[in-house]
C-alpha positions as a Markdown table, in Angstrom:
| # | Residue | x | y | z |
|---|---|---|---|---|
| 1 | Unk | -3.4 | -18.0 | -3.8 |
| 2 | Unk | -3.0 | -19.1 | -0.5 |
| 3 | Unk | -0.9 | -22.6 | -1.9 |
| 4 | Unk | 1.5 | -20.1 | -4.1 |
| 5 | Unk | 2.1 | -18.2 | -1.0 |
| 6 | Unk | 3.1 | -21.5 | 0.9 |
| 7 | Unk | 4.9 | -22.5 | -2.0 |
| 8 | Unk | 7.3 | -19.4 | -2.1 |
| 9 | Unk | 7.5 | -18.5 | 1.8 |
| 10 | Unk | 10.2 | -20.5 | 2.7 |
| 11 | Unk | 12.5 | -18.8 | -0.1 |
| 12 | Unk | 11.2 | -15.4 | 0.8 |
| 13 | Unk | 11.7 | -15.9 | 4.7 |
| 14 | Unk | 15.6 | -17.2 | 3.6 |
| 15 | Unk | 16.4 | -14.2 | 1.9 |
| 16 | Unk | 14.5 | -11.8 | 4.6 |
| 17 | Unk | 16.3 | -13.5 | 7.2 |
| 18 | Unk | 20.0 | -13.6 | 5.4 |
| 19 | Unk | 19.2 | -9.5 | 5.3 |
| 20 | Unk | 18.0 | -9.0 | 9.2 |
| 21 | Unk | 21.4 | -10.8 | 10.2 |
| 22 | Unk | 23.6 | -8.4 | 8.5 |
| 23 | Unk | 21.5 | -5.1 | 10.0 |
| 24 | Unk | 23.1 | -4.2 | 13.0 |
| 25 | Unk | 20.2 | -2.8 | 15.2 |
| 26 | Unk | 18.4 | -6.0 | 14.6 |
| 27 | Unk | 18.5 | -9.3 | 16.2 |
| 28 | Unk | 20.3 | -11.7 | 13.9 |
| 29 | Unk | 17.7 | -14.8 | 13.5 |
| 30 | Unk | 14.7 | -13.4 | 14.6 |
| 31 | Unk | 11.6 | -11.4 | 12.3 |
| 32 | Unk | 9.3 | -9.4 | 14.1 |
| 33 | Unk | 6.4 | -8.9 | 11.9 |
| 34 | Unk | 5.5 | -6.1 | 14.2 |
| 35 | Unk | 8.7 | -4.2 | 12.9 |
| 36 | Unk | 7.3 | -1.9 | 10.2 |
| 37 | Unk | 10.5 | -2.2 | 8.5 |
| 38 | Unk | 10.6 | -5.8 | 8.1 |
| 39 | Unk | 7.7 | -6.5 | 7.7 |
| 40 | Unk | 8.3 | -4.2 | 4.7 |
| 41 | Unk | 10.9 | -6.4 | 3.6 |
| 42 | Unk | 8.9 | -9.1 | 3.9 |
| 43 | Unk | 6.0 | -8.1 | 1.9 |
| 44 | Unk | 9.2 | -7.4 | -0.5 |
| 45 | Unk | 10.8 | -10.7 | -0.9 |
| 46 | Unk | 8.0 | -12.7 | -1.3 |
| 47 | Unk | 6.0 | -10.7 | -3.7 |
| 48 | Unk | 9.5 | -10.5 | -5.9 |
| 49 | Unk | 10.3 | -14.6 | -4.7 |
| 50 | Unk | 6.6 | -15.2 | -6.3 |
| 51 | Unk | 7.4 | -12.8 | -9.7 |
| 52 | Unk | 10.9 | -14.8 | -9.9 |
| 53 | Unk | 10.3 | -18.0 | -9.9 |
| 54 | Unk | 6.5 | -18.1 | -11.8 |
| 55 | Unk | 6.1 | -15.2 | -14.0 |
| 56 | Unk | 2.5 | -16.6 | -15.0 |
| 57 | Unk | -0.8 | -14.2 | -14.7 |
| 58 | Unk | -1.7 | -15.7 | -11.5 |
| 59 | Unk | 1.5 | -15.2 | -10.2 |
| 60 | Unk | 1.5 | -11.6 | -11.3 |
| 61 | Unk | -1.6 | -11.1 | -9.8 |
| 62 | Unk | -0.3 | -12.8 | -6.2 |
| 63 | Unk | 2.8 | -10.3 | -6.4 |
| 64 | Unk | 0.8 | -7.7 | -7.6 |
| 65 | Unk | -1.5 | -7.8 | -4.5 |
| 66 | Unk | 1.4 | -7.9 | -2.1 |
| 67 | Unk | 3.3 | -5.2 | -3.7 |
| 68 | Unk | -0.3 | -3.3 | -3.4 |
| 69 | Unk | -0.4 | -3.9 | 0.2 |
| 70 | Unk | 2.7 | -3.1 | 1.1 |
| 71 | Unk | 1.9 | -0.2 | -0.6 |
| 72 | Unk | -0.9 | 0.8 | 1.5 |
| 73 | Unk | 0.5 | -0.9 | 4.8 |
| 74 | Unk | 3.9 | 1.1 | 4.9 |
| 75 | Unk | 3.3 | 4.1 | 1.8 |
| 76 | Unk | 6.5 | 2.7 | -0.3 |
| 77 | Unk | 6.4 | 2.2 | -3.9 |
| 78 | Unk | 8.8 | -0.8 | -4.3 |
| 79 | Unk | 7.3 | -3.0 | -7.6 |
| 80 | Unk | 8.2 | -7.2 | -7.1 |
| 81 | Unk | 9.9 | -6.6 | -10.4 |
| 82 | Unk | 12.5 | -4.2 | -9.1 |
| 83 | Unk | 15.8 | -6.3 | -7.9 |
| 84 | Unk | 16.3 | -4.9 | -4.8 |
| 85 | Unk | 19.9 | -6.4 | -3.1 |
| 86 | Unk | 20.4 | -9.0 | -1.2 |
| 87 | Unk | 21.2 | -6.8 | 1.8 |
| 88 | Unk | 19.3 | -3.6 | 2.6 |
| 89 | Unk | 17.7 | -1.3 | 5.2 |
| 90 | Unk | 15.1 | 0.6 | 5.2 |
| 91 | Unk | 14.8 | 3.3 | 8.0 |
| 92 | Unk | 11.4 | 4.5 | 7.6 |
| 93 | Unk | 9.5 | 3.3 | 4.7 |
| 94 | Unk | 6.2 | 5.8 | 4.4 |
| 95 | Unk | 7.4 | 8.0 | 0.9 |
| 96 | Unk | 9.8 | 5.6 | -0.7 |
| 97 | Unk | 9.8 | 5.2 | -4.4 |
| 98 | Unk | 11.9 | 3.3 | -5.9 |
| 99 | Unk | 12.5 | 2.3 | -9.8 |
| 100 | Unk | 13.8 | -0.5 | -12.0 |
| 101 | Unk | 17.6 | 0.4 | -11.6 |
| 102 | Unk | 20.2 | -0.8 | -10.6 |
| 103 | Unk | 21.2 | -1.6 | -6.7 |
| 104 | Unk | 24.2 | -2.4 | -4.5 |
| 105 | Unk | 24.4 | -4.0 | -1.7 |
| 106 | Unk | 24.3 | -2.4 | 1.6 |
| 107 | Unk | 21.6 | 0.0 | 0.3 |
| 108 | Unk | 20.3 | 2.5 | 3.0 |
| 109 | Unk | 17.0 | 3.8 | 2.6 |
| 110 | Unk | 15.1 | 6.6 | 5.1 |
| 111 | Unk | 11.7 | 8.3 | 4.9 |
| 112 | Unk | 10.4 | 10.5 | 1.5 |
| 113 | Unk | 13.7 | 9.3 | -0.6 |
| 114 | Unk | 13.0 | 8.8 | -4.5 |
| 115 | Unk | 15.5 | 6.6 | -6.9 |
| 116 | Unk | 14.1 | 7.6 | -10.6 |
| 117 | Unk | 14.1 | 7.8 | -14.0 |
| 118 | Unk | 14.7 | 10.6 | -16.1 |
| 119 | Unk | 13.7 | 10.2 | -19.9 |
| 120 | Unk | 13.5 | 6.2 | -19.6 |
| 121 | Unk | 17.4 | 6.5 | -18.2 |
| 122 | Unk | 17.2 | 4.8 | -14.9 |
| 123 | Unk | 20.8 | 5.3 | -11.9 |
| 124 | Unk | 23.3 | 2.5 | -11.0 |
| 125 | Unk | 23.7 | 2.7 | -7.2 |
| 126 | Unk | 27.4 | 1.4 | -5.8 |
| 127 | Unk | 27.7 | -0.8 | -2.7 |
| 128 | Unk | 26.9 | 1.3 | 0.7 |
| 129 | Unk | 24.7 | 3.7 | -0.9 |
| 130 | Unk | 22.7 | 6.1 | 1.8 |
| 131 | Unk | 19.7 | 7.8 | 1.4 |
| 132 | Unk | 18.6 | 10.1 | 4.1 |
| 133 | Unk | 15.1 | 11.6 | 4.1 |
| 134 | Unk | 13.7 | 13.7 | 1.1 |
| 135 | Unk | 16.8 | 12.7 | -1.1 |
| 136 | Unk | 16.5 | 11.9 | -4.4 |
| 137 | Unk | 18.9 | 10.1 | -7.2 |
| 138 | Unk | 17.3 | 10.2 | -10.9 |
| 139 | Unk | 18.4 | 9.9 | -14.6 |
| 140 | Unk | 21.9 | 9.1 | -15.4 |
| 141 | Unk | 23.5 | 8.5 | -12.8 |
| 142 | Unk | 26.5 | 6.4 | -11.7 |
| 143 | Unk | 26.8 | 6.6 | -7.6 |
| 144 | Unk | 30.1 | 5.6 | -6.4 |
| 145 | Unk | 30.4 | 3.1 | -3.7 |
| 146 | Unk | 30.2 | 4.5 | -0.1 |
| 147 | Unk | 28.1 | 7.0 | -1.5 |
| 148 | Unk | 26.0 | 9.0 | 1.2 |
| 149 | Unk | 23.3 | 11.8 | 0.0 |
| 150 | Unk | 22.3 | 14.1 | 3.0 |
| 151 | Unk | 18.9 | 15.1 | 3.7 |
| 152 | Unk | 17.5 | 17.0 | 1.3 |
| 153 | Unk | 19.5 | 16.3 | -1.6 |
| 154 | Unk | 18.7 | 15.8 | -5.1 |
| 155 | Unk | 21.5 | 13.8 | -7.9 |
| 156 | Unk | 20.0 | 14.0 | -11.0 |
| 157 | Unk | 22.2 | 13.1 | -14.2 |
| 158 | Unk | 25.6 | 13.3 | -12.4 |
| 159 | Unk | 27.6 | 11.1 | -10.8 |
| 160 | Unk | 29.7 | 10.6 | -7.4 |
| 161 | Unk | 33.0 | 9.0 | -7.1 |
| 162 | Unk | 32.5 | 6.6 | -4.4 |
| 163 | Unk | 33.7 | 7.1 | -0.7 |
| 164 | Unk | 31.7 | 10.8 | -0.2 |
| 165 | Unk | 28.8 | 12.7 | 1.2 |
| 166 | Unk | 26.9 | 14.5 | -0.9 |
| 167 | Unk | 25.3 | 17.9 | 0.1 |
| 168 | Unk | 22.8 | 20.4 | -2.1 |
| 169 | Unk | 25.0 | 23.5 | -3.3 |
| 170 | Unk | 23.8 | 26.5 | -4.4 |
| 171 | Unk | 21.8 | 27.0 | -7.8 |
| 172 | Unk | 21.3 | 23.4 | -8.0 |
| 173 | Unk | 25.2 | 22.4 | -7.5 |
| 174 | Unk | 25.8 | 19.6 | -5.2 |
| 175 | Unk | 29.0 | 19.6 | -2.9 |
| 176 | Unk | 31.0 | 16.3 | -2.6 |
| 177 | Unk | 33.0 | 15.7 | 0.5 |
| 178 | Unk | 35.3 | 13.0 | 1.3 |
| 179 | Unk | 33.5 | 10.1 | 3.8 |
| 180 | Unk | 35.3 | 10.5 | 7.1 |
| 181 | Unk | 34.6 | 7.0 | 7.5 |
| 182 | Unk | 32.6 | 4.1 | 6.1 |
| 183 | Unk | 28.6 | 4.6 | 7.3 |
| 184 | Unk | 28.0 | 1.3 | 6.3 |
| 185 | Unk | 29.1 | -0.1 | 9.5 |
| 186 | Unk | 27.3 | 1.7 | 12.0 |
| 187 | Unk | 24.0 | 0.3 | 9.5 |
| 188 | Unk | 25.3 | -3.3 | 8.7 |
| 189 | Unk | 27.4 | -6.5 | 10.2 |
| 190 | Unk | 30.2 | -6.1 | 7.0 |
């Protein structure tokens, strides 16, 4: 295991480090391992750098014990199969599931938030999507760009137009309000 993981690192610390320099709030260049949240990415990219570029049992097995621990380490469910973007952040990882959909760039991601299926359908998340804690997008779902869903907040087989928050209504209705402004650059270097 320990020559797979050598093998890979360099292309998982390349794509970990291209996503630290566009988070704002971190130093471009520079992975602190003691930063839960990267090191969640880290545990990320190179169990999914490992599943992309092998695919064989043993390196299913070498992905599937880093996806385990980062499991354990920081409580997210985020499979190495699942193609995450190239650029994300992730707030607060402990309650995060996450399933095989599809993402957009300039994902935000915050504590207890859920991306699902619904009867095998899985969403399509737009560029600049935002997740704040104990939100939740599952089924069939098309999220517009500059999509923000406020604490809370549960999309399940409906869709947002792009450039909006989205706030729980009553009786299960949700409430779409024009973005005031983009949120994706107080998160990201765009």
């Amino acid at each position: 295991m320990r020559r797979r993981l050598e093998r890979h690192l360099p292309r998982a610390l390349e794509r970990l480090a291209h996503c630290i320099d566009q988070v704002r709030m971190w130093q471009p260049g520079q992975f602190n391992y003691l930063n839960s949240s990267q090191y969640c990415l880290y545990l990320y990219f190179l169990s999914n750098t490992i599943w992309r570029e092998e695919r064989g049992d043993e390196a299913v097995g070498a992905a599937t014990r880093l996806f385990l621990l980062n499991k354990a380490l920081n409580g997210i469910d985020l499979f190495y199969e699942i193609e995450m973007p190239e650029v994300f952040f992730i707030g607060h990882s402990v309650g995060i599931v996450l399933a095989k959909a599809t993402y957009g760039n300039y994902l935000v991601l915050y504590q207890n938030c859920t991306v699902g299926k619904n009867h095998g359908v899985a969403p399509v998340l737009g560029d600049g999507v935002i997740l704040y804690p104990n939100s939740a997008i599952i089924g069939r779902c098309r999220i517009g760009d500059n999509t923000t869903v406020s604490q809370g907040t549960g999309v399940i087989n409906r869709d947002t137009p792009g450039d909006c928050m989205v706030f729980a209504g009553t009786a299960g209705a949700l409430v779409l309000k024009p973005a005031t402004h983009s949120l994706v650059a107080d998160f990201f270097r765009v």
